[in-house]
Backbone bond lengths (Angstrom), bond angles and torsions (degrees), N, CA, C in turn:
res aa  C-N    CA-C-N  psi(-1)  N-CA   C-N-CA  omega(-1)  CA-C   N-CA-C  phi
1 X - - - 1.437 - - 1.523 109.54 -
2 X 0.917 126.09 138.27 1.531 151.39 -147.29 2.058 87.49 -99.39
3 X 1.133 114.54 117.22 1.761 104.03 161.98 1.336 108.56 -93.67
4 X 1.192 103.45 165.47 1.422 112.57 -157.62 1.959 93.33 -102.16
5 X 1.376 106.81 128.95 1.720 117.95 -176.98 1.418 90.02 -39.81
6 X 1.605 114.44 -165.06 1.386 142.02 -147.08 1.409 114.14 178.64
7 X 1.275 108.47 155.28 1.645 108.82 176.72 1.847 86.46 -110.29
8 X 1.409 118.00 137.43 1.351 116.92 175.36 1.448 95.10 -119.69
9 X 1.532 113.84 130.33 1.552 124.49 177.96 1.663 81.17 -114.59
10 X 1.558 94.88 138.66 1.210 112.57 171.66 1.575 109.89 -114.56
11 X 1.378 128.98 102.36 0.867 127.09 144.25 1.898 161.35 -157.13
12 X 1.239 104.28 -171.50 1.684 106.89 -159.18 1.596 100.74 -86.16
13 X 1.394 101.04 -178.85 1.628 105.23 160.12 1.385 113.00 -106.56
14 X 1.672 96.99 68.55 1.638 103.64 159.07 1.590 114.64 -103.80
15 X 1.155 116.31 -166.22 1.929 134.36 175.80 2.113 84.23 -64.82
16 X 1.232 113.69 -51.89 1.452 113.18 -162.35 1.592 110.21 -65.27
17 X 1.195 133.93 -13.43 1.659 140.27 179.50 1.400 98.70 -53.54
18 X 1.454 125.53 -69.37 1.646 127.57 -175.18 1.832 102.51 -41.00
19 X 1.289 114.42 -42.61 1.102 110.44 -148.61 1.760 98.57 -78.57
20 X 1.176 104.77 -55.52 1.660 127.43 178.34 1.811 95.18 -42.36
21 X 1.490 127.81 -57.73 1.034 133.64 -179.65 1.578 125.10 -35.42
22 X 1.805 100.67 -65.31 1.163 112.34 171.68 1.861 122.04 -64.74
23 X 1.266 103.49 -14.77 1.824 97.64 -160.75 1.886 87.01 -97.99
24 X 1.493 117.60 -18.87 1.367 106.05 163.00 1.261 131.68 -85.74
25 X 1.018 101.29 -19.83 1.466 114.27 163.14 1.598 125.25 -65.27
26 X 1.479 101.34 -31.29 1.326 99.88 -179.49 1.665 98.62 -93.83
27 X 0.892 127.80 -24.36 2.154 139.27 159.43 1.395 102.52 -25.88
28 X 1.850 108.17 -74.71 1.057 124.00 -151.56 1.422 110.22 -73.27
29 X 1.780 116.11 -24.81 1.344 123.08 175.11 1.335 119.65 -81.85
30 X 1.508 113.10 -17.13 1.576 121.32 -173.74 1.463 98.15 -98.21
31 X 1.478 116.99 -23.68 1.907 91.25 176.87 1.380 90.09 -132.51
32 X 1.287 113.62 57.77 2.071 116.38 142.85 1.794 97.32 53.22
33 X 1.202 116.30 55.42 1.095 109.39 -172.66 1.812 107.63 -135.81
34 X 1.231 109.49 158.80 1.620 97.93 -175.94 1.852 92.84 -101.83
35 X 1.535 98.34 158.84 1.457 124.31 -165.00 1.651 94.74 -95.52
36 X 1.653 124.14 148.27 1.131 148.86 148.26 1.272 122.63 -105.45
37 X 1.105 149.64 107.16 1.374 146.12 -178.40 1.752 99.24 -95.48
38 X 1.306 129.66 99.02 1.871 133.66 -171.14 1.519 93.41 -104.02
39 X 1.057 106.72 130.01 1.540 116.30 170.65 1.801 102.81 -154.55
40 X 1.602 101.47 112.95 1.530 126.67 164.29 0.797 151.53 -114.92
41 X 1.035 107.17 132.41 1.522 128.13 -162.92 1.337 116.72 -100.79
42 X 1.937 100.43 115.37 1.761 112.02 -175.28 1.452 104.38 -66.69
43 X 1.451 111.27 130.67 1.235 104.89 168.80 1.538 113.23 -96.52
44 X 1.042 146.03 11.80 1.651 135.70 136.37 1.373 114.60 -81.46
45 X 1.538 132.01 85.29 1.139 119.64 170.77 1.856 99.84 -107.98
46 X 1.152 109.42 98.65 1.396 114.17 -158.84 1.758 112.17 -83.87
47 X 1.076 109.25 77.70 1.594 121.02 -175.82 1.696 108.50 -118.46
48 X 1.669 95.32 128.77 1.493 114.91 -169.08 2.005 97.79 -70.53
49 X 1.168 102.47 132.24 1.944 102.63 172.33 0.968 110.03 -120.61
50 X 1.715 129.76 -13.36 1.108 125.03 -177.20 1.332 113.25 -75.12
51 X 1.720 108.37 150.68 1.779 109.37 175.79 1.282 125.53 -107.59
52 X 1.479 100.13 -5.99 1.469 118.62 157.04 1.359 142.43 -79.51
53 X 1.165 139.93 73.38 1.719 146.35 -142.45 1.747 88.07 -133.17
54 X 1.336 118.57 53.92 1.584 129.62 144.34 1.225 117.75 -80.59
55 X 1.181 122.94 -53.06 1.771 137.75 -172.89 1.573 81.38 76.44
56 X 0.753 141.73 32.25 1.626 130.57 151.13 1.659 97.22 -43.25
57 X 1.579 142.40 149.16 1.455 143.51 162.12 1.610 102.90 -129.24
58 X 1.463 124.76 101.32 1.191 112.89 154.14 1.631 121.94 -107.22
59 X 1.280 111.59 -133.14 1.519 109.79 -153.03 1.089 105.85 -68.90
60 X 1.507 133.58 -172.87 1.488 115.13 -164.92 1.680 130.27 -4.97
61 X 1.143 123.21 49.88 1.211 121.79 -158.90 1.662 113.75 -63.85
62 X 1.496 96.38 -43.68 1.493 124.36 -178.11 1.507 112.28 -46.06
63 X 1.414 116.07 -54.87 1.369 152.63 175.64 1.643 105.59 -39.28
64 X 1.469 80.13 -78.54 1.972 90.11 -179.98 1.476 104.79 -82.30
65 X 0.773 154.96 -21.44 1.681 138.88 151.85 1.648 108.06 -54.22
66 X 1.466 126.53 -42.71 1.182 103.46 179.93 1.746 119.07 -78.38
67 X 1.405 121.23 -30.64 1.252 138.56 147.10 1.494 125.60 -14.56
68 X 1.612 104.02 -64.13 1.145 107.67 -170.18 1.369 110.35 -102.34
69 X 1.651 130.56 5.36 1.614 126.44 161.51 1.558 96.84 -89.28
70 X 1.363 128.25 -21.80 1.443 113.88 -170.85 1.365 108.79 -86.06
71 X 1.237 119.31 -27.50 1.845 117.44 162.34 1.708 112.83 -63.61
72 X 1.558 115.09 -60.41 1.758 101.86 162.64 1.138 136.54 -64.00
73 X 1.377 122.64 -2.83 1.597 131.38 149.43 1.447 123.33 -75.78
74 X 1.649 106.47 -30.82 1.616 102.68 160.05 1.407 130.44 -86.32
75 X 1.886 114.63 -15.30 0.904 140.29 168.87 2.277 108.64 -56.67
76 X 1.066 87.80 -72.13 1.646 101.63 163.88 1.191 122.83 -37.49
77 X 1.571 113.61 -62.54 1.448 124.28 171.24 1.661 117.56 -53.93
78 X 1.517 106.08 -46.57 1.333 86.34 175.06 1.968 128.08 -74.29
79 X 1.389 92.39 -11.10 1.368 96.78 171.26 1.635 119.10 -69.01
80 X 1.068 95.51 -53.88 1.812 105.54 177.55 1.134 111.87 -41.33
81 X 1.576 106.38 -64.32 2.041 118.28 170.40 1.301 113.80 -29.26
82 X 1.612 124.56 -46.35 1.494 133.63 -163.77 1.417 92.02 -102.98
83 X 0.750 127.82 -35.07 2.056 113.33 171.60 1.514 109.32 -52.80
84 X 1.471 104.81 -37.56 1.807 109.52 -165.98 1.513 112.52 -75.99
85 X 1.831 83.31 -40.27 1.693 82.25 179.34 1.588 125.25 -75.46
86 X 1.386 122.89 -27.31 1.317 134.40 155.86 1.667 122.38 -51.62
87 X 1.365 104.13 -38.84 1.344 113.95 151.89 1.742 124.74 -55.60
88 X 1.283 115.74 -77.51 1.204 130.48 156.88 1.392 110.59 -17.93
89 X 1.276 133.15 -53.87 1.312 134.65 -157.36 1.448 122.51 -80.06
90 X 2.077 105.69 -40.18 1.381 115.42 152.40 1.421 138.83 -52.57
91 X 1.632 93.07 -44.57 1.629 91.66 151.40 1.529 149.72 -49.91
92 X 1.391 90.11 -46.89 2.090 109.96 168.82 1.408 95.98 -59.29
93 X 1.349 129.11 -54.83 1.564 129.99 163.88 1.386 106.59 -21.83
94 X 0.793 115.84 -103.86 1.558 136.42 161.75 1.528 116.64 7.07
95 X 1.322 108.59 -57.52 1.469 122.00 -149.35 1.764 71.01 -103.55
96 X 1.137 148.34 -52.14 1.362 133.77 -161.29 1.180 119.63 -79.13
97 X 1.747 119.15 18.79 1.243 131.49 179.95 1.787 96.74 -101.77
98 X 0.692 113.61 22.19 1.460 117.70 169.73 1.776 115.15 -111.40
99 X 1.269 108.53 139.49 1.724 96.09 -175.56 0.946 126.73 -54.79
100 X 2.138 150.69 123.31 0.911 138.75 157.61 1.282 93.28 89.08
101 X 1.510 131.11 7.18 1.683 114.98 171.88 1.382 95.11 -86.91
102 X 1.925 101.41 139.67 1.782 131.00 168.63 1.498 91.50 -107.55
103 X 1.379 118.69 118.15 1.222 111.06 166.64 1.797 99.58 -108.72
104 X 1.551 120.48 157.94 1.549 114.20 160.83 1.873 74.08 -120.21
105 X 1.877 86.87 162.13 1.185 119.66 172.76 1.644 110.20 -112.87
106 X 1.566 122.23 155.07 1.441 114.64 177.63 1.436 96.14 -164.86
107 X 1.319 109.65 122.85 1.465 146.14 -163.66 1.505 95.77 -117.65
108 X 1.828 132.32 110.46 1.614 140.41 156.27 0.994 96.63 -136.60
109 X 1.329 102.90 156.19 1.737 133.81 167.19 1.520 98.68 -89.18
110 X 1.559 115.28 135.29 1.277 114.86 174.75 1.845 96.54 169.38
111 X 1.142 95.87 -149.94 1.718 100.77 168.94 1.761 106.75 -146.75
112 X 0.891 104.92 142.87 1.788 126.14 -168.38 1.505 108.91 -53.53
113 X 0.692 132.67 -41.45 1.359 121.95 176.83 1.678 107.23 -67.25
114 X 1.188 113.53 -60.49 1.750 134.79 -153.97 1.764 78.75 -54.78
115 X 1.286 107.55 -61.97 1.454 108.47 -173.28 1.620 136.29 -59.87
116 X 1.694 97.69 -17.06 1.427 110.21 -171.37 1.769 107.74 -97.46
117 X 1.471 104.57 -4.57 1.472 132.54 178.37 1.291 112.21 -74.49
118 X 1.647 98.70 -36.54 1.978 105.69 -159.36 1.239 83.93 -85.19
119 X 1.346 136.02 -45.41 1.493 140.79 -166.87 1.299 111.53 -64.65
120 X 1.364 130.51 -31.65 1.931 112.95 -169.02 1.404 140.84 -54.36
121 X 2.126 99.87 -8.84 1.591 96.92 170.85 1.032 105.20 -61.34
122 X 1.373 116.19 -63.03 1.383 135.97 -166.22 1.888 122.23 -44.27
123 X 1.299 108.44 -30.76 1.130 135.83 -166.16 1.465 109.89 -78.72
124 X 1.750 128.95 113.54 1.786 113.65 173.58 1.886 90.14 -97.44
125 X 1.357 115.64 -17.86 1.759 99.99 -170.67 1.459 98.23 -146.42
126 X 1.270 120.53 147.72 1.573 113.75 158.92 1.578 97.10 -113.72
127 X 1.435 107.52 158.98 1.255 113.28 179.66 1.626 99.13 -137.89
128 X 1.374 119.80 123.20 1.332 126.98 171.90 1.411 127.66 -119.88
129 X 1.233 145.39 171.35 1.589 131.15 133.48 1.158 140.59 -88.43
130 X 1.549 106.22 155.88 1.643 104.48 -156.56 1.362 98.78 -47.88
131 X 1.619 124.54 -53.31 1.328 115.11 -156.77 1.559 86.65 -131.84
132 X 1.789 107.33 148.26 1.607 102.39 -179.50 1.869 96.22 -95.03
133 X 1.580 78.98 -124.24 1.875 95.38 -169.47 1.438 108.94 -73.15
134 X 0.995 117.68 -18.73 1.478 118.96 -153.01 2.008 99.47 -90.32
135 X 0.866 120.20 -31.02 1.356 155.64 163.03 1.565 114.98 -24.73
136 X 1.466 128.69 -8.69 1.027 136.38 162.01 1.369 131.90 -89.50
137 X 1.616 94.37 -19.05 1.674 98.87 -177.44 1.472 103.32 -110.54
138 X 1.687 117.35 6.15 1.425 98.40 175.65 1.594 109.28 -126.82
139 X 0.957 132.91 -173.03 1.855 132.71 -150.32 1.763 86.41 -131.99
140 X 1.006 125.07 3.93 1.832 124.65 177.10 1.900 103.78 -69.88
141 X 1.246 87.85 145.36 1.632 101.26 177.63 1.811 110.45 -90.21
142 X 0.774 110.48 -32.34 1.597 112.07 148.66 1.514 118.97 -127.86
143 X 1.824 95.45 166.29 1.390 107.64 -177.79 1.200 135.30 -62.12
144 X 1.125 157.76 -173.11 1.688 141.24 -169.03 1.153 86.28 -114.41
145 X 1.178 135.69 41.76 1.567 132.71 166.69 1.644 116.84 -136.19
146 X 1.206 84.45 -54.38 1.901 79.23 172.04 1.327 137.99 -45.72
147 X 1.732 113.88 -33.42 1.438 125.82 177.30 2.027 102.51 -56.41
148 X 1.505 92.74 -47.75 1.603 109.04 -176.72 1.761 107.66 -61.50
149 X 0.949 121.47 -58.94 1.293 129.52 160.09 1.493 112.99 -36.44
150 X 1.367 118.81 -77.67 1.535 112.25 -172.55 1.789 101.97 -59.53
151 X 0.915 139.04 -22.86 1.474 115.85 -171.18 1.295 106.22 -100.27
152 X 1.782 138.83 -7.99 1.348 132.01 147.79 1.314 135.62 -45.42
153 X 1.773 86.49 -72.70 1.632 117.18 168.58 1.131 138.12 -12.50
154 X 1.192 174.90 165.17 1.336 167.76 -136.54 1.445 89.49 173.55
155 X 0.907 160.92 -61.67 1.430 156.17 -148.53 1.209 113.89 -86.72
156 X 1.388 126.78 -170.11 1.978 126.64 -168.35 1.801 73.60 -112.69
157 X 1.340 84.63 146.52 1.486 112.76 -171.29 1.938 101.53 -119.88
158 X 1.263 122.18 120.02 1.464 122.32 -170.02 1.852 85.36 -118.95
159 X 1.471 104.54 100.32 1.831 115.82 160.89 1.707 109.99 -92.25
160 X 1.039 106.45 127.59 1.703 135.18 -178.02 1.225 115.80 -104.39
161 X 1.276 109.93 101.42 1.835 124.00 171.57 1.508 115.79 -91.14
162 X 0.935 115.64 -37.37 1.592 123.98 -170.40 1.140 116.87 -116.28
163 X 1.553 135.56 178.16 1.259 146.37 -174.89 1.816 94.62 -77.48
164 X 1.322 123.08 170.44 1.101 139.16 -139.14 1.682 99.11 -94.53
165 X 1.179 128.90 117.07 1.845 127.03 176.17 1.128 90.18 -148.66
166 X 1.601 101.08 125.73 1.884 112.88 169.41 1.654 101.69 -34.57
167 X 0.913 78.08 140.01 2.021 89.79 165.55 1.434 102.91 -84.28
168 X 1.751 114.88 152.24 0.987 123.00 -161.52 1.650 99.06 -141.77
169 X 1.770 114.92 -35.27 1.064 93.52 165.07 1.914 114.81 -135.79
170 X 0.736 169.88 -164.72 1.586 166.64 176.76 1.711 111.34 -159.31
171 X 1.703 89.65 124.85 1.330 106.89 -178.20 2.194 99.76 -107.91
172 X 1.216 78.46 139.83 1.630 104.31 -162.04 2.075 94.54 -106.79
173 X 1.545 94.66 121.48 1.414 95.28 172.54 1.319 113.04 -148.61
174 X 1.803 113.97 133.14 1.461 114.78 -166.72 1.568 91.52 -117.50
């Protein structure tokens, strides 16, 4: 059995999520299509937590250092998971305030491209923002992802700068 494509909105917890939300929402309602809400989560986000940076080594040292980063790495992880999904969930909110919108939500660890690659049978639109989270500390007019994205991709790619206004006209670029 053949599944039926999808509009996949990809997104972060930046200012651009509302926006990405609504312009797929209005995608998925204008071409009879069911909604994906993808939001991923890098799993190397390599940040020091420890407050101890002596290198002092005593008795089992090895033991309880590996012990006690693998509980605040699961500690972390499960936080992130429940940030996304609380995230995730306002959005489907959001997007299900539209008539007759079914949205599914989908929360993986991975990195955005690798993942937005496995997805393109399945996929009739992706919808992203120009710039995600990261986007506050740098002065770029797009995100360090989209350039990477549009030149993989195989599919029409819909990037979202602004708050949500029917489109009126669409520029097409190969």
């Amino acid at each position: 059995m053949k599944q039926p494509k999808k509009v996949l909105a990809c997104v972060d917890q930046s200012p651009y999520a509302d926006y990405v939300a609504d312009y797929s929402a209005w995608a998925a309602q204008r071409f009879s299509l069911p909604l994906e809400l993808l939001h991923i989560i890098d799993r190397h986000q390599e940040t020091a937590t420890s407050d101890d940076h002596s290198g002092a080594i005593g008795f089992d040292a090895q033991e309880n250092l590996l012990n006690r980063l693998t509980e605040e790495e699961g500690e972390r992880s499960r936080a992130i998971r429940e940030r996304g999904r609380l995230f995730l969930n306002d959005l489907k909110v959001r997007c299900e305030q539209r008539e007759g919108m079914v949205v599914d939500v989908r929360q993986r660890y991975g990195q955005l491209l690798e993942t937005l690659d496995e997805q393109q049978r399945g996929v009739a639109l992706y919808v992203l923002g120009r710039r995600g989270r990261s986007a506050t500390q740098t002065q770029r007019d797009l995100g360090r992802h989209v350039e990477s994205i549009s030149r993989k991709i195989r599919r029409p790619i819909l990037t979202v700068a602004n708050a949500f206004s029917e489109p009126k006209s669409l520029l097409v670029a190969y």
